[in-house]
BALOBA-1460 file (C-alpha; in Angstrom, 3 decimals):
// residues 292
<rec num="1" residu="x" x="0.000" y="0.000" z="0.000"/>
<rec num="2" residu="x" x="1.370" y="3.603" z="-0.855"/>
<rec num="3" residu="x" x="1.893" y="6.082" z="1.345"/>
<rec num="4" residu="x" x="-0.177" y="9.005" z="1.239"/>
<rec num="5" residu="x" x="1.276" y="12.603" z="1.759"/>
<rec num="6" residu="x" x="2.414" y="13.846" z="4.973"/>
<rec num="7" residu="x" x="-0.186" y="14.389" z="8.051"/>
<rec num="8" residu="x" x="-1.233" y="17.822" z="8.594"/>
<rec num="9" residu="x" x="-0.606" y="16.688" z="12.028"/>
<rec num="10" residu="x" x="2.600" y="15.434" z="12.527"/>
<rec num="11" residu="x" x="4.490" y="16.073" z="9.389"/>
<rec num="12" residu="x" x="5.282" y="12.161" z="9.158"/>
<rec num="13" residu="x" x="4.316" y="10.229" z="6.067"/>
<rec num="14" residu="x" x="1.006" y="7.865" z="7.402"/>
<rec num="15" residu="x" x="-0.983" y="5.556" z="5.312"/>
<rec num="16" residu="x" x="-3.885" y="6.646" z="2.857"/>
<rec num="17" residu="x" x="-7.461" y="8.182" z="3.964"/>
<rec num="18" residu="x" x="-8.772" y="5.046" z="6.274"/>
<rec num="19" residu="x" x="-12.271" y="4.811" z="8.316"/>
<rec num="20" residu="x" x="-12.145" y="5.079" z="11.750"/>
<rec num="21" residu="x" x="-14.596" y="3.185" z="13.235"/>
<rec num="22" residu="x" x="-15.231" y="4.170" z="17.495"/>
<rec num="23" residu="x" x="-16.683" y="1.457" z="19.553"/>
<rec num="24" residu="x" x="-18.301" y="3.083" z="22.088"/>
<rec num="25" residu="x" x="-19.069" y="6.880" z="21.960"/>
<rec num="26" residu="x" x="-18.410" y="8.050" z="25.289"/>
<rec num="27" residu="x" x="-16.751" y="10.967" z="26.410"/>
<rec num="28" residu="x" x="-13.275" y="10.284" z="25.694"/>
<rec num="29" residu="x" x="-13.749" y="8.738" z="22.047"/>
<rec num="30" residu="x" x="-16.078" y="12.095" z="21.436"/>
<rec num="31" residu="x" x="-13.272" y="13.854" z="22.622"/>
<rec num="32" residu="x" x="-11.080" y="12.173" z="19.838"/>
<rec num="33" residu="x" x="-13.008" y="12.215" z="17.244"/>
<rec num="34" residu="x" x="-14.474" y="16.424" z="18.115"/>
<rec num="35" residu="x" x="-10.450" y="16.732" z="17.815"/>
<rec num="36" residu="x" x="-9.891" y="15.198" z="14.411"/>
<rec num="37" residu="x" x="-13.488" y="16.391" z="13.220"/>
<rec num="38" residu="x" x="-12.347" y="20.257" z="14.108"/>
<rec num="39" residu="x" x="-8.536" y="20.284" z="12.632"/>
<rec num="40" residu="x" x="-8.174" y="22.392" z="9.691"/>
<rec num="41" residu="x" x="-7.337" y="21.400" z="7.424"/>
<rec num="42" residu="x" x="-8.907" y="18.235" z="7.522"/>
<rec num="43" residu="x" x="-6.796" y="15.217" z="8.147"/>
<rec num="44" residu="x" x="-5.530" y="13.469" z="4.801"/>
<rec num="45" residu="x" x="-5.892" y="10.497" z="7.058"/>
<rec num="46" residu="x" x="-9.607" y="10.779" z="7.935"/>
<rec num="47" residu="x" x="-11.527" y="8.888" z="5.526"/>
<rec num="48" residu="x" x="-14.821" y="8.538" z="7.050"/>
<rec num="49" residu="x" x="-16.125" y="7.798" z="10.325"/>
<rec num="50" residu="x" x="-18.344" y="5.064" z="12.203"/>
<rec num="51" residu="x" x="-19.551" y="4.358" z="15.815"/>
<rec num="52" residu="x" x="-21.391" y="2.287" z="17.783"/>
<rec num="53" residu="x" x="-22.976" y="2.838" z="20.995"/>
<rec num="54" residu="x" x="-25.832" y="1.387" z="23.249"/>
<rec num="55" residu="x" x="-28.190" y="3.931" z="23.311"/>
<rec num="56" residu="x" x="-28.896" y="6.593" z="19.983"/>
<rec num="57" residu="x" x="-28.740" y="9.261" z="22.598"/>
<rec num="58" residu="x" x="-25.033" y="8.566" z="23.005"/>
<rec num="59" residu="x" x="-24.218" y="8.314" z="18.918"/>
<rec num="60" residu="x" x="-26.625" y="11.898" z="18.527"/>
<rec num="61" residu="x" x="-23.709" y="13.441" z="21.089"/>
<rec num="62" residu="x" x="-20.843" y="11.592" z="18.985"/>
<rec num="63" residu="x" x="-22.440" y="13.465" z="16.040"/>
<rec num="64" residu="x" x="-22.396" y="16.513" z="17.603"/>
<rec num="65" residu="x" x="-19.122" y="16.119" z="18.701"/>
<rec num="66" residu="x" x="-17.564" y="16.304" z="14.783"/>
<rec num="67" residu="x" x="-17.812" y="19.742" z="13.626"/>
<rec num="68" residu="x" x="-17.428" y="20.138" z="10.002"/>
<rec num="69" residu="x" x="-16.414" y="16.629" z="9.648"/>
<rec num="70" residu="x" x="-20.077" y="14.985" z="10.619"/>
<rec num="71" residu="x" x="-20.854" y="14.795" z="6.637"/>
<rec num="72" residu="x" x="-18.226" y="11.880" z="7.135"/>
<rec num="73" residu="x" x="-20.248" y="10.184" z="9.670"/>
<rec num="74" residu="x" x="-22.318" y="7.448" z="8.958"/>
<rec num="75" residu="x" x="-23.838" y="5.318" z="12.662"/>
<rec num="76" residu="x" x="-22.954" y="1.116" z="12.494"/>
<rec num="77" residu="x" x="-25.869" y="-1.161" z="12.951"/>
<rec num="78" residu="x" x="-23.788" y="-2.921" z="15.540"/>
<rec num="79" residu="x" x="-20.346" y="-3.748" z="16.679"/>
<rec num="80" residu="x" x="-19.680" y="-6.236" z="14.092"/>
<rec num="81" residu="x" x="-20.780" y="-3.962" z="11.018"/>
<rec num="82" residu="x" x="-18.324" y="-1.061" z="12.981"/>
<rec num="83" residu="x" x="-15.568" y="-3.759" z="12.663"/>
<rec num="84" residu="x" x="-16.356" y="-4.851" z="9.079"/>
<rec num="85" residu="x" x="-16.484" y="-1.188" z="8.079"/>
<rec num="86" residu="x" x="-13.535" y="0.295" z="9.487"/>
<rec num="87" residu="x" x="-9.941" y="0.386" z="8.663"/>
<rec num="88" residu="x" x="-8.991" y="1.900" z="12.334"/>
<rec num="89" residu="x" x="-11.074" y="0.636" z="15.362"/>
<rec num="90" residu="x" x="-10.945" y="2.888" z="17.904"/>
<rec num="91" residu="x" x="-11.772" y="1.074" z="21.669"/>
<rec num="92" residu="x" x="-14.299" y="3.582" z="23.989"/>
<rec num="93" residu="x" x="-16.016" y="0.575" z="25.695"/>
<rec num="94" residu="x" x="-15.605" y="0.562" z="29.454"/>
<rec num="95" residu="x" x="-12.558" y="-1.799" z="30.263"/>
<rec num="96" residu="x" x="-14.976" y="-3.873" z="32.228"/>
<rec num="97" residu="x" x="-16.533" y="-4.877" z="29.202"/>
<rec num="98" residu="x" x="-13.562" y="-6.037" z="26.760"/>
<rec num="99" residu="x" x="-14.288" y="-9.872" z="27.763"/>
<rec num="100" residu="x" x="-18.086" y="-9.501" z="26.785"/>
<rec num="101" residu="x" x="-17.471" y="-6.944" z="23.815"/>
<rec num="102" residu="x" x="-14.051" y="-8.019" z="22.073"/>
<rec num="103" residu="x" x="-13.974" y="-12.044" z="21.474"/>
<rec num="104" residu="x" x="-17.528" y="-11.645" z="19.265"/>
<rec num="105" residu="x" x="-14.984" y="-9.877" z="16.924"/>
<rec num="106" residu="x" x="-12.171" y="-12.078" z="16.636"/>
<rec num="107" residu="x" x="-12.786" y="-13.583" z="13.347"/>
<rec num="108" residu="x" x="-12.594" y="-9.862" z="11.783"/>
<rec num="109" residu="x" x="-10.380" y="-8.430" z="13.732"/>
<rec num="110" residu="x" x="-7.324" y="-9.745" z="11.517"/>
<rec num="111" residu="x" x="-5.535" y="-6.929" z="9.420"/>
<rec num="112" residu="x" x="-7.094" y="-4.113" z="11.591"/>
<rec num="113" residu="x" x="-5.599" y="-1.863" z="13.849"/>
<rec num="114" residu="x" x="-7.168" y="-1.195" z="16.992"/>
<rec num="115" residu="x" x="-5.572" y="1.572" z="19.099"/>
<rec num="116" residu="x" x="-7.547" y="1.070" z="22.676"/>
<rec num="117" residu="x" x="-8.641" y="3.564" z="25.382"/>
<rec num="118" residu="x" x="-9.547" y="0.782" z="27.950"/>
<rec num="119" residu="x" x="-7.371" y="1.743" z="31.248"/>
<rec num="120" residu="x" x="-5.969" y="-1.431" z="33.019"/>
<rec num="121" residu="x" x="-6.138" y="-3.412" z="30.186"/>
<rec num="122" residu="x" x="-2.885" y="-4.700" z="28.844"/>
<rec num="123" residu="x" x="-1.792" y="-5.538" z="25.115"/>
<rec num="124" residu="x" x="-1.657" y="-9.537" z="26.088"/>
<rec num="125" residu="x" x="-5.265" y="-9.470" z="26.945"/>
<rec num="126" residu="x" x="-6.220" y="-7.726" z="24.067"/>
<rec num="127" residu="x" x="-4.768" y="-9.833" z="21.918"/>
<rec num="128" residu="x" x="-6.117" y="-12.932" z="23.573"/>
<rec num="129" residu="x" x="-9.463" y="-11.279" z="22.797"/>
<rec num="130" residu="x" x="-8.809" y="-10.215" z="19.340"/>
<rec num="131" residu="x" x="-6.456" y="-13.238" z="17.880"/>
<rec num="132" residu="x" x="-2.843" y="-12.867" z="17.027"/>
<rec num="133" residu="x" x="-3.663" y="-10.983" z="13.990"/>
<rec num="134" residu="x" x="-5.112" y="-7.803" z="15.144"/>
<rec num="135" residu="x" x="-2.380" y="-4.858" z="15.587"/>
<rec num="136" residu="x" x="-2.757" y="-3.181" z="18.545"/>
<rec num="137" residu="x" x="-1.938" y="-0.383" z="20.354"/>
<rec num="138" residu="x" x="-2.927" y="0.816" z="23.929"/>
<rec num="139" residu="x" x="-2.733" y="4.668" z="24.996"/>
<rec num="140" residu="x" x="-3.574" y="6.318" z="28.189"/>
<rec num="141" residu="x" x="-5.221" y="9.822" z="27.574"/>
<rec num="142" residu="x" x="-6.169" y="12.155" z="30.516"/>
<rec num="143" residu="x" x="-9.035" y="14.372" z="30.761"/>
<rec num="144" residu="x" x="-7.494" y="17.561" z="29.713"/>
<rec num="145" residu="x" x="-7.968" y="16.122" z="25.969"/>
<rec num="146" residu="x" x="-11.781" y="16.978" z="26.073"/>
<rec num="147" residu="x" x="-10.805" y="20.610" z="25.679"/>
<rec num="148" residu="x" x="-7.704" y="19.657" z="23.531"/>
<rec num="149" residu="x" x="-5.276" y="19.916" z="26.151"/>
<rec num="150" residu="x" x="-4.356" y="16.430" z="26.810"/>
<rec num="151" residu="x" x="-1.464" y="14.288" z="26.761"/>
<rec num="152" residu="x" x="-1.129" y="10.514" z="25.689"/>
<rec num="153" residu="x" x="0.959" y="7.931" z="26.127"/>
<rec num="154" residu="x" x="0.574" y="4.895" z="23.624"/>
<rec num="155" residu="x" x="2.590" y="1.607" z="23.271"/>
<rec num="156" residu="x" x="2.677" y="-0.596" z="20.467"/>
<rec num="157" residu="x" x="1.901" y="-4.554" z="20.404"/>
<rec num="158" residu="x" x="3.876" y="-7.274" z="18.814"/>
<rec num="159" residu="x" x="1.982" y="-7.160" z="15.313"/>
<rec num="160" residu="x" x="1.568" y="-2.901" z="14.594"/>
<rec num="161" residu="x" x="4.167" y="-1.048" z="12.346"/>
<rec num="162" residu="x" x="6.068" y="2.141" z="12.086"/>
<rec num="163" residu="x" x="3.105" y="2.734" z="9.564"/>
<rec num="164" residu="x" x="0.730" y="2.421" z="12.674"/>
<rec num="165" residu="x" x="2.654" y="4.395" z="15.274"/>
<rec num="166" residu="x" x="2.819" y="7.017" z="12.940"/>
<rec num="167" residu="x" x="-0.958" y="6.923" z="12.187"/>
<rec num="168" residu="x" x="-1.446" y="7.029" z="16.202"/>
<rec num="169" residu="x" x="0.589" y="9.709" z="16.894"/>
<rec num="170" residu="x" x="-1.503" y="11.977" z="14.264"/>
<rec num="171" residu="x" x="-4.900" y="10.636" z="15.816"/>
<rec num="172" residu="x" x="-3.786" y="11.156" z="19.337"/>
<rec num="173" residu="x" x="-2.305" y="14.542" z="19.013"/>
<rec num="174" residu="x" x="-5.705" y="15.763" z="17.489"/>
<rec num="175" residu="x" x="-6.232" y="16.094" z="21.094"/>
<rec num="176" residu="x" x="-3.150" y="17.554" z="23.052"/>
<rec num="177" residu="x" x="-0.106" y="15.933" z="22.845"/>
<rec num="178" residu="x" x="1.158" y="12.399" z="22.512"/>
<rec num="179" residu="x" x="4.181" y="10.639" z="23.505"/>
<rec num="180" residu="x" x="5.564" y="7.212" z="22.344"/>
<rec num="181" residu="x" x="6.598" y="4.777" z="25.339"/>
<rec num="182" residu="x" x="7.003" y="0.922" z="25.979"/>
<rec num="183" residu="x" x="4.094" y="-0.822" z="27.563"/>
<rec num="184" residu="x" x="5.765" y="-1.589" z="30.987"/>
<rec num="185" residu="x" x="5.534" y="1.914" z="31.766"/>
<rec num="186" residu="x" x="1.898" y="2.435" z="31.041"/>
<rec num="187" residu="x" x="1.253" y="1.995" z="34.583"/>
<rec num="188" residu="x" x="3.439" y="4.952" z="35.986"/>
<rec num="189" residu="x" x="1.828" y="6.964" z="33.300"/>
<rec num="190" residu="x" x="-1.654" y="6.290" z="34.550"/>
<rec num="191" residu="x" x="-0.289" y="7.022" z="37.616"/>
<rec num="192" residu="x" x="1.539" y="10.396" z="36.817"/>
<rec num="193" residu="x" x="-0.857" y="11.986" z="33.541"/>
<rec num="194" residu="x" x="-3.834" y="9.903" z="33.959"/>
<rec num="195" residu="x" x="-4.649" y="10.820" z="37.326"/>
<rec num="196" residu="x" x="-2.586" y="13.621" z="37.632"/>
<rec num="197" residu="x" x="-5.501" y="16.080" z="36.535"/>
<rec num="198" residu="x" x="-6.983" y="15.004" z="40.207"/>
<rec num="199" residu="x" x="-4.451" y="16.042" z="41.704"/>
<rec num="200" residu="x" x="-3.843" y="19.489" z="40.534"/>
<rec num="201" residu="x" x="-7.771" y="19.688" z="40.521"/>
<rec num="202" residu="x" x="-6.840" y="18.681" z="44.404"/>
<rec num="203" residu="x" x="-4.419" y="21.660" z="44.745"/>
<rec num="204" residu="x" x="-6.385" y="24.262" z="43.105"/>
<rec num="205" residu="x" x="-9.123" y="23.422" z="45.626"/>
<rec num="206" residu="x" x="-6.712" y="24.076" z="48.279"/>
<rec num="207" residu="x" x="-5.335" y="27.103" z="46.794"/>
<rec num="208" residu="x" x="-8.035" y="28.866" z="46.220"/>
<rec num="209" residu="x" x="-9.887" y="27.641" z="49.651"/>
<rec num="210" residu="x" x="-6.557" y="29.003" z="51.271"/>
<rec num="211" residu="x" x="-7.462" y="32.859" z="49.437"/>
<rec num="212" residu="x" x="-10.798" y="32.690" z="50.653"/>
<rec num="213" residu="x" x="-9.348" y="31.583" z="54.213"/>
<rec num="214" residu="x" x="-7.255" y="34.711" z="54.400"/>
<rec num="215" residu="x" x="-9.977" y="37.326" z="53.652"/>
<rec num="216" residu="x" x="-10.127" y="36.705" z="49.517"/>
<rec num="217" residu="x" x="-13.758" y="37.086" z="47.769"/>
<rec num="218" residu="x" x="-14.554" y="33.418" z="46.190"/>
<rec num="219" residu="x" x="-14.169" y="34.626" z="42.607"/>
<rec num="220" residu="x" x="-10.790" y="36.871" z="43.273"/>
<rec num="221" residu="x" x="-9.530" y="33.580" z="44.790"/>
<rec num="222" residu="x" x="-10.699" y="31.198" z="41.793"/>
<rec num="223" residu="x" x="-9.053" y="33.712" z="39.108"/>
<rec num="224" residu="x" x="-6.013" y="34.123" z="41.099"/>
<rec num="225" residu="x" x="-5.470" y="30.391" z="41.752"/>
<rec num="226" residu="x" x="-6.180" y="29.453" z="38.423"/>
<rec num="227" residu="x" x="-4.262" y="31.935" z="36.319"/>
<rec num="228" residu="x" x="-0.979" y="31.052" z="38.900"/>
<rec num="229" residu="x" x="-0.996" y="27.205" z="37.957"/>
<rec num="230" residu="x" x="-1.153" y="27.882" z="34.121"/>
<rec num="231" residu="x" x="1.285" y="30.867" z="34.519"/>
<rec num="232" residu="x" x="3.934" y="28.684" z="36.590"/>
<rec num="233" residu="x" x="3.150" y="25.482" z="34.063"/>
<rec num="234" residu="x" x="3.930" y="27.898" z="30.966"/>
<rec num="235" residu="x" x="6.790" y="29.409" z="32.612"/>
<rec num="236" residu="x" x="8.356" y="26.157" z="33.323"/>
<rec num="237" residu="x" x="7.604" y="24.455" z="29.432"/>
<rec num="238" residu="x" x="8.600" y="28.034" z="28.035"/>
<rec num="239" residu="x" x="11.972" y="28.824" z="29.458"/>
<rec num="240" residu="x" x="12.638" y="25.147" z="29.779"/>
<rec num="241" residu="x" x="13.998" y="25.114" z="33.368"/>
<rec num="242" residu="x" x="13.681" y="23.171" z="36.203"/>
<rec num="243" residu="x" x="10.870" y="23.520" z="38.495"/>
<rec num="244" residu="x" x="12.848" y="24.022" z="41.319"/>
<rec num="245" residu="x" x="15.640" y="26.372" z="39.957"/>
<rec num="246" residu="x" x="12.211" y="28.365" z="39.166"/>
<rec num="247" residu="x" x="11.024" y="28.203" z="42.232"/>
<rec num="248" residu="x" x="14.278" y="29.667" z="43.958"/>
<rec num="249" residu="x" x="14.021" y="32.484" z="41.584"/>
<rec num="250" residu="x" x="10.289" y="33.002" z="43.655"/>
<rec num="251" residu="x" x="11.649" y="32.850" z="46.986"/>
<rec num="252" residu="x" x="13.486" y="35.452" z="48.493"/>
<rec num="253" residu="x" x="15.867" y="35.173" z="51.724"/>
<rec num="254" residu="x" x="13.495" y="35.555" z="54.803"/>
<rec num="255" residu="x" x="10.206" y="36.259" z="52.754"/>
<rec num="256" residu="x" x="6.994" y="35.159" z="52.425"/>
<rec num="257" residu="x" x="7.448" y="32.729" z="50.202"/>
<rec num="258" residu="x" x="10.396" y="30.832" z="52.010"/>
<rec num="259" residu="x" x="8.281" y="31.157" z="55.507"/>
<rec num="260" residu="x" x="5.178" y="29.393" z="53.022"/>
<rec num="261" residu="x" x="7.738" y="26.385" z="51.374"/>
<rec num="262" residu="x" x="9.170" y="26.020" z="54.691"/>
<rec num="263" residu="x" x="6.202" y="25.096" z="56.006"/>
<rec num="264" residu="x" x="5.641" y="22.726" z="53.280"/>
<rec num="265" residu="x" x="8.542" y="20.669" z="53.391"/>
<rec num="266" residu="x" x="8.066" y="20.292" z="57.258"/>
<rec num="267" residu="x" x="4.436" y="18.843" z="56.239"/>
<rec num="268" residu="x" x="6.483" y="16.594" z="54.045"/>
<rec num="269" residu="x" x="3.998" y="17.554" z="51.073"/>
<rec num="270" residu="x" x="6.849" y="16.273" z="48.030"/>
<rec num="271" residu="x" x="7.090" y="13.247" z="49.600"/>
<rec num="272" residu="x" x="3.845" y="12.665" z="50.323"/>
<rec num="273" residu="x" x="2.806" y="13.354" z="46.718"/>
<rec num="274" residu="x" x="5.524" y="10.973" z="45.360"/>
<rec num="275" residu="x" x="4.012" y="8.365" z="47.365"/>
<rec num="276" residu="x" x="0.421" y="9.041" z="45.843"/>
<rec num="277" residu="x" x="2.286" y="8.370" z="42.440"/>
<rec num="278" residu="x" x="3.570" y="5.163" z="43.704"/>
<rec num="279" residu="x" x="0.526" y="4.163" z="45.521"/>
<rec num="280" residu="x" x="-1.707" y="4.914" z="41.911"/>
<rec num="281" residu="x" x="1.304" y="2.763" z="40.363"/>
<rec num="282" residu="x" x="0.622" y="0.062" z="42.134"/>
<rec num="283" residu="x" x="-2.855" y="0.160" z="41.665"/>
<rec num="284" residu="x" x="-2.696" y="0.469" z="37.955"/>
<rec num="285" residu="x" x="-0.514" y="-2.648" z="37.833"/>
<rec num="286" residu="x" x="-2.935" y="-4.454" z="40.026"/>
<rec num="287" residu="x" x="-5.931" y="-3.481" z="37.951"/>
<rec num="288" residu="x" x="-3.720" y="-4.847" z="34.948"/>
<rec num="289" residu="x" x="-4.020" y="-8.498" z="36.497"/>
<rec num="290" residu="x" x="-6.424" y="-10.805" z="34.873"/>
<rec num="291" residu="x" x="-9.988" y="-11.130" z="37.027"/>
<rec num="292" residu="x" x="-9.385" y="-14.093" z="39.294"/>
């Protein structure tokens, strides 16, 4: 097969228009396909698009979700017409219902590449579901990509090309950024991006209940909290420094901000936060295990 020309994306050479069919239209795969469905130009990659859902409610909102790119749309009868249809099979489901969902579509699953949003559910299992011929690849978004501000991590299985990594990349980035790692490191990326967002969302919260604490008006805190985590995140991916060397820059000798970090470090709040990391780790790999 021929290469087309180079993604709008990503600027690397990816295979020729495909469909992408989503199974399962929730929130995340809207978010996807919204992303392709709004980038202009269009994606030479975007052939046409499919879904399935359970409920025509959730396929209107899918729809919706496309922009200019909804005259591609076209809803599947069921999963197995999605598969049939589709060049790219996007996976939306809920991971707790790969083991009902996926075997059905073994027998057409062969030559198709399936890039999967299910957290906690590794590439082996997959492929038991799917048969030796499916190519696979897993990512782990976050919820920032529903606005477009996301970041992904994807690995590739045993069977999916340079071809297909390239292909992800360009779908992936559609909705923030994406980044390329090995499998066995999916877990401290669930642990780190995936649930991250909570834990800024977590911090913000205490931020801005902090303002109001010390004699702030609700809003005044909101705006001030807000604005000071996306200035200090742009600061640090603009000038390209360390968090820390940044941070000294904040603080000077005897000031308010020293007295404040101070504080902090006798709470023990770094190491306390690494150890939420580890303990979501963990988790992740645990939730990785087959059902007993």
């Amino acid at each position: 097969m021929k290469l087309a020309k180079k993604s709008s994306l990503t600027g690397k050479p990816i295979m020729n228009p495909k469909t992408f069919g989503f199974l399962g239209a929730g929130k995340m795969a809207r978010a996807l396909a919204g992303g392709l469905g709004r980038a202009t130009p269009r994606p030479a990659f975007l052939g046409g698009l499919t879904a399935s859902a359970r409920t025509p409610a959730t396929l209107d909102k899918f729809a919706a979700a496309l922009g200019s790119a909804r005259e591609l749309f076209r809803p599947a009868a069921d999963n197995r017409q999605l598969v049939q249809s589709s060049e790219v099979i996007i996976l939306g489901i809920k991971p707790a219902q790969a083991a009902e969902v996926l075997p059905p579509l073994r027998d057409l699953a062969a030559g198709r590449l399936f890039i999967s949003l299910l957290a906690g559910v590794p590439l082996a299992r997959l492929q038991e579901h799917l048969g030796p011929e499916a190519r696979l690849i897993r990512a782990m978004p976050n919820t920032p990509a529903l606005i477009g501000e996301g970041i992904t991590a994807y690995a590739l299985g045993a069977s999916a090309t340079e071809a297909d990594a390239a292909l992800a990349q360009a779908v992936l980035q559609a909705v923030g950024q994406a980044l390329r790692v090995e499998e066995n490191q999916l877990d401290a990326v669930t642990a780190l991006s995936g649930s991250g967002p909570a834990y800024v969302f977590h911090f913000l919260n205490a931020l801005i209940a902090g303002g109001i604490a010390e004699g702030l008006p609700p809003e005044t805190a909101r705006t001030l909290a807000l604005q000071t985590v996306l200035g200090a995140a742009k600061l640090v991916a603009t000038t390209g420094e360390s968090p820390l060397t940044l941070a000294d820059q904040v603080k000077s000798p005897n000031g308010t901000t020293v007295a404040a970090c101070n504080l902090l470090a006798e709470r023990h709040w770094e190491e306390t936060l690494r150890a939420a990391i580890a303990a979501a780790r963990r988790r992740a790999a645990e939730l990785s295990q087959p059902p007993a």
